[in-house]
C-alpha beads as a LAMMPS data file, in Angstrom:
LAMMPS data file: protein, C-alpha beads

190 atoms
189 bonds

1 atom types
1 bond types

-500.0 500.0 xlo xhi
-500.0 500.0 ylo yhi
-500.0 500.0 zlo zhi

Masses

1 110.0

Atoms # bond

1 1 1 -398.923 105.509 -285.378
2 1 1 -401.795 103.349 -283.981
3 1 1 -399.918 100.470 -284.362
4 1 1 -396.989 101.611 -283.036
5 1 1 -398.077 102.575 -279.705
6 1 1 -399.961 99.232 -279.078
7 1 1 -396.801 97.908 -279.904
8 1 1 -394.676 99.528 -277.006
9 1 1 -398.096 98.893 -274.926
10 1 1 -398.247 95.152 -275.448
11 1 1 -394.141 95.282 -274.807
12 1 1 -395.067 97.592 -271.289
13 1 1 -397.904 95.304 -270.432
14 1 1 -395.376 91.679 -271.228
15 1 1 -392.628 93.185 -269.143
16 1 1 -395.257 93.994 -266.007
17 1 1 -397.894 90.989 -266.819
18 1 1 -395.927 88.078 -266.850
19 1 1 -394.040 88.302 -263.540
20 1 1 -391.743 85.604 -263.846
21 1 1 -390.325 82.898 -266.291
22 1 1 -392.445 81.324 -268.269
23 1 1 -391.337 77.801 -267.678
24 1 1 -389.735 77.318 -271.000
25 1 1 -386.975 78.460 -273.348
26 1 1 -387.879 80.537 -276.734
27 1 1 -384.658 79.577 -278.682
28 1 1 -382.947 82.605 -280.333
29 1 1 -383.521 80.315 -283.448
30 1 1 -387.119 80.735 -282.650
31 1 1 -386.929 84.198 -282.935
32 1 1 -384.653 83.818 -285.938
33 1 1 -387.295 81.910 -287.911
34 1 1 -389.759 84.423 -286.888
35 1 1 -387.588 87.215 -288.747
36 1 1 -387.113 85.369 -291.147
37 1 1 -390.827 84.692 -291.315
38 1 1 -391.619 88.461 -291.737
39 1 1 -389.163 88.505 -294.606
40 1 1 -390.964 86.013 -296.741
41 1 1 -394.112 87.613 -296.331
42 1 1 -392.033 91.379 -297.567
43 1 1 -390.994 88.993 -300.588
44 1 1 -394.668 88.140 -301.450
45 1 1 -395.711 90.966 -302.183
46 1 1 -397.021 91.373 -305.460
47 1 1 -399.000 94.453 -305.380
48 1 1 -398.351 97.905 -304.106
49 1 1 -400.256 98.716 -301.216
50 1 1 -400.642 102.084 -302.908
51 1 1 -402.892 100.297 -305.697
52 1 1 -404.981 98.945 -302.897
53 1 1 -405.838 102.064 -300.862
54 1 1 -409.353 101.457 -301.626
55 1 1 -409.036 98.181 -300.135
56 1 1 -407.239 99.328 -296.888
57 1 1 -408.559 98.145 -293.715
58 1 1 -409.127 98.172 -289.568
59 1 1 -408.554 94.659 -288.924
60 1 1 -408.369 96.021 -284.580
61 1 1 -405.228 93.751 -284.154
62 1 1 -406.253 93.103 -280.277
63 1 1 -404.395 95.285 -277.639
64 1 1 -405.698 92.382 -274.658
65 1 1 -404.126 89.664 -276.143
66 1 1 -400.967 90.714 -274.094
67 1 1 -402.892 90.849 -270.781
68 1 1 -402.405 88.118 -267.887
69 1 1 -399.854 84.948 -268.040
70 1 1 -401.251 83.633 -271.116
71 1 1 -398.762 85.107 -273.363
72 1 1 -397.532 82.132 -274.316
73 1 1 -400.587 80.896 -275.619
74 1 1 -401.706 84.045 -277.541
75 1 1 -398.799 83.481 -279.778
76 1 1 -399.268 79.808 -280.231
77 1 1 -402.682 81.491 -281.359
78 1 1 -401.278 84.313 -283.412
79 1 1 -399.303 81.465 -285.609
80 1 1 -401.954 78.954 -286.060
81 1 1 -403.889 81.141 -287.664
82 1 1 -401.518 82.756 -289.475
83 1 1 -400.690 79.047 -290.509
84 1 1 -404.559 78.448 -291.504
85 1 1 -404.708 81.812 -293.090
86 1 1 -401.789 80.960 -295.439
87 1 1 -402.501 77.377 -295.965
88 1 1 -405.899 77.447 -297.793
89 1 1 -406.675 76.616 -300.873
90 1 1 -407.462 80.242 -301.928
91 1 1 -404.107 81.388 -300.515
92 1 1 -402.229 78.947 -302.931
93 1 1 -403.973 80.961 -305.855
94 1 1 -402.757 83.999 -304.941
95 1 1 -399.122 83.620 -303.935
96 1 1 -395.747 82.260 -304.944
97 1 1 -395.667 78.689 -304.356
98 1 1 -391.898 78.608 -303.097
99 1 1 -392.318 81.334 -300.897
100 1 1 -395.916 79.887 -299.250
101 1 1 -394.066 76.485 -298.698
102 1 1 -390.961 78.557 -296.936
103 1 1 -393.681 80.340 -294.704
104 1 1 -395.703 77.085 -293.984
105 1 1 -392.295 75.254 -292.818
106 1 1 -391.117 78.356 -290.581
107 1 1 -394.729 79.458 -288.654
108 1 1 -394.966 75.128 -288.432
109 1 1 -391.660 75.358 -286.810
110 1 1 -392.252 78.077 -284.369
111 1 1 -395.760 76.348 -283.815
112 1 1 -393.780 73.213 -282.358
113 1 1 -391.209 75.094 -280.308
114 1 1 -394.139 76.686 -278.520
115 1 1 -396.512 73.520 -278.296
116 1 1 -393.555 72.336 -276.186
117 1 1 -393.690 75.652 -274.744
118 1 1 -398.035 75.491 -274.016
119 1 1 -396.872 72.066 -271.998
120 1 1 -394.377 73.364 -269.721
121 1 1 -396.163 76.365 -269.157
122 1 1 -400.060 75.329 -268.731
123 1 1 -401.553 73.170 -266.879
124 1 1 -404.904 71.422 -268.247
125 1 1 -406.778 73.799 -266.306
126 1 1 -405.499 76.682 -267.484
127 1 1 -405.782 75.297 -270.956
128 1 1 -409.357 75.934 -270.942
129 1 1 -408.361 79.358 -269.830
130 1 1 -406.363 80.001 -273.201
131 1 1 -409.571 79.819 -274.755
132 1 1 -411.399 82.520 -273.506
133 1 1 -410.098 86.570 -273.220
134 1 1 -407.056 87.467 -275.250
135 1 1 -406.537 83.609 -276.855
136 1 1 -410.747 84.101 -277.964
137 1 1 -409.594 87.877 -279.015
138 1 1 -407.052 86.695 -281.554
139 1 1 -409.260 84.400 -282.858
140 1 1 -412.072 86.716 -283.444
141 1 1 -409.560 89.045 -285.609
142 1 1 -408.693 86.302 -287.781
143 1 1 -412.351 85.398 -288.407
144 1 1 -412.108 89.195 -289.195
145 1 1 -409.657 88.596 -291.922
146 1 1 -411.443 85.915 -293.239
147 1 1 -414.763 87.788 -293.422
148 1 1 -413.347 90.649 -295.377
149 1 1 -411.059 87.733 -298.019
150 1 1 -414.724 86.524 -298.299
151 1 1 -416.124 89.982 -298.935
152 1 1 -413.831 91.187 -301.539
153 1 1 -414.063 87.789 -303.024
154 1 1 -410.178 87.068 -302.627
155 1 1 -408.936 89.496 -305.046
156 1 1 -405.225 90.640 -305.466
157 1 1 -405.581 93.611 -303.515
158 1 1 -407.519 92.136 -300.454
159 1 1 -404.831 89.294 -300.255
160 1 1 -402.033 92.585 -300.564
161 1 1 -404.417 94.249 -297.830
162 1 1 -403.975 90.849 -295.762
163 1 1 -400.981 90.083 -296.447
164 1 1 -399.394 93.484 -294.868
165 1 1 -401.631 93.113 -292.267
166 1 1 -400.506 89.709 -291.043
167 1 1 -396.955 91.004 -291.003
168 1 1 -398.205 93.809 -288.325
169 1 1 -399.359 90.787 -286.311
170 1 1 -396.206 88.926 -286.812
171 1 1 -394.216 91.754 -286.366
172 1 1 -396.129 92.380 -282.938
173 1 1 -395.793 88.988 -282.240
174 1 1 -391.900 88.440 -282.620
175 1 1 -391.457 91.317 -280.564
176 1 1 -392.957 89.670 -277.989
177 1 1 -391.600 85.906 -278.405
178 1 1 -388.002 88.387 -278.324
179 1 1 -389.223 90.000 -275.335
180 1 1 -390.872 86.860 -273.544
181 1 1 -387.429 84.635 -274.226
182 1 1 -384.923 87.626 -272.904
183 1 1 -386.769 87.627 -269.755
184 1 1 -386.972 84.013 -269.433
185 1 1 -382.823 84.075 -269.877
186 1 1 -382.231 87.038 -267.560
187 1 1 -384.515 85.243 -264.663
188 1 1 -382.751 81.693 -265.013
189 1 1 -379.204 83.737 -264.794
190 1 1 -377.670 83.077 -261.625

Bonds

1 1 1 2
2 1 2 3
3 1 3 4
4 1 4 5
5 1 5 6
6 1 6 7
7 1 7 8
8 1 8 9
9 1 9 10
10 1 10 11
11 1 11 12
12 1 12 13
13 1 13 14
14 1 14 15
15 1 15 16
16 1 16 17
17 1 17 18
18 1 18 19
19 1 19 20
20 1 20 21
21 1 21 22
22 1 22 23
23 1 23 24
24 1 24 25
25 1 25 26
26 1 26 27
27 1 27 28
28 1 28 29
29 1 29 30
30 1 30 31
31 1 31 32
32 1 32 33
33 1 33 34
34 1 34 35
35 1 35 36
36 1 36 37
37 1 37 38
38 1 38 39
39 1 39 40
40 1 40 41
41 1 41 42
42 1 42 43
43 1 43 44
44 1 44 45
45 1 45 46
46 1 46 47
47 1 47 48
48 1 48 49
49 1 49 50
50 1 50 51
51 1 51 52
52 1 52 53
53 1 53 54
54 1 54 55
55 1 55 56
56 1 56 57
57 1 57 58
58 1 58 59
59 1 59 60
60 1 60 61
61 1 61 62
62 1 62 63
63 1 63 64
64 1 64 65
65 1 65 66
66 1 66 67
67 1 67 68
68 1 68 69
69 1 69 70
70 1 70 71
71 1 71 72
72 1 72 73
73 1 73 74
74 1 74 75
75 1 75 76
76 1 76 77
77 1 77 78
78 1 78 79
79 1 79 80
80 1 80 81
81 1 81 82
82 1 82 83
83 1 83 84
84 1 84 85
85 1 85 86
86 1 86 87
87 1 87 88
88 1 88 89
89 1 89 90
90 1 90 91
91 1 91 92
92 1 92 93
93 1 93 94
94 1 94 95
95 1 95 96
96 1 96 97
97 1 97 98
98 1 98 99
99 1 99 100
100 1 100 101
101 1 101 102
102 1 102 103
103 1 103 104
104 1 104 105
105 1 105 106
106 1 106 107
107 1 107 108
108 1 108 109
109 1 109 110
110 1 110 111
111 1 111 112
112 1 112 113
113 1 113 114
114 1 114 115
115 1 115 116
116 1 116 117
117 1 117 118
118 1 118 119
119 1 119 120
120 1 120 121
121 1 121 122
122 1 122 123
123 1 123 124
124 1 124 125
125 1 125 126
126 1 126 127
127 1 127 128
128 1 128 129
129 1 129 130
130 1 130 131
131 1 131 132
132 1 132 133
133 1 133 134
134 1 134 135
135 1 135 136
136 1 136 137
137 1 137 138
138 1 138 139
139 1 139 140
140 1 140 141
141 1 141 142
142 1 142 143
143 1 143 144
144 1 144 145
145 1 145 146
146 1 146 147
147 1 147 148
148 1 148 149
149 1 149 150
150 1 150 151
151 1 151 152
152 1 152 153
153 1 153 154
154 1 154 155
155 1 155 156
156 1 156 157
157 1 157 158
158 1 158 159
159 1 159 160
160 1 160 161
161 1 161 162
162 1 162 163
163 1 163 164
164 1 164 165
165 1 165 166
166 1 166 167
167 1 167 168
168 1 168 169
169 1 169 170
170 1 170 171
171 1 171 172
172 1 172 173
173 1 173 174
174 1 174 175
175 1 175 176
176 1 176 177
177 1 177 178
178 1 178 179
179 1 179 180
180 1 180 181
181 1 181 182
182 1 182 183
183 1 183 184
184 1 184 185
185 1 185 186
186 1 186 187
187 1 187 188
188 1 188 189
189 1 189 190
């Protein structure tokens, strides 16, 4: 339920935050590769979160990082790190090795389409501005994750417990690259 109503929050606060187009154009193949993103990571799954209860977690996915005109930047953010996450050494271990390369070749694609994005829409001053405040928040919830892979030594269930977790994140964060490229459409309509 948490989850669900930052959800509609970050959506009320994108809608109100941004006020006006964001300079570039999220490609509904973007937001195709997101979804289809979010499926791999249901097709990973090789444990059922029921058998990890114990393991279950508070990872405070952060509610700010929807705040301002950075919103662009908070989801290049979002998918490096889901990148890193998914492209260590330990994360090879625990998950098919199809699937992983699948994953790696769709968050590297949406990583692209918004570096082109982070140009358009930032200037080099405000790229020093994507590191602090909701940009610095994401990162400090992936350390998070890290911590607690660290902590339960990477086991199956703490990689099941991450792995659900990270599709929350994604899940928040297609919403938004959804949400961020209709309103970029509907203000460059004549």
């Amino acid at each position: 339920m948490a989850f669900v109503l930052s959800l509609l929050m970050a959506l009320v606060l994108v809608s109100y935050g941004l006020g006006g187009s964001l300079g570039c154009d999220l490609s509904q193949n973007h937001v195709l590769i997101g979804r289809k993103n979010l499926r791999l990571l249901g097709q990973m799954r090789r444990l059922s979160p029921r058998l990890c209860l114990q393991d279950r977690k508070d990872f405070a996915f952060p509610q700010e990082m929807v705040e301002g005109g950075q919103a662009v930047s908070v989801l290049h953010e979002i998918l490096q790190q889901s990148f890193n996450l998914f492209h260590t050494e330990s994360s090879s271990a625990a998950w098919d090795t199809t699937l992983l390369e699948q994953l790696h070749t769709g968050l590297h694609q949406q990583l692209d389409d918004l570096d082109t994005c982070l140009g358009q829409v930032m200037g080099e001053e405000d790229s020093a501005l994507g590191r602090t405040g909701p940009t610095l928040a994401v990162k400090r919830y992936f350390q998070g994750v890290h911590v607690y892979l660290k902590e339960k030594e990477y086991s199956d269930c703490a990689w099941e417990t991450v792995r659900v977790e990270i599709m929350r994140s994604l899940s928040s964060s297609a919403s938004l690259q959804e949400r961020l490229r209709m309103m970029d459409g509907d203000l460059s309509s004549p």
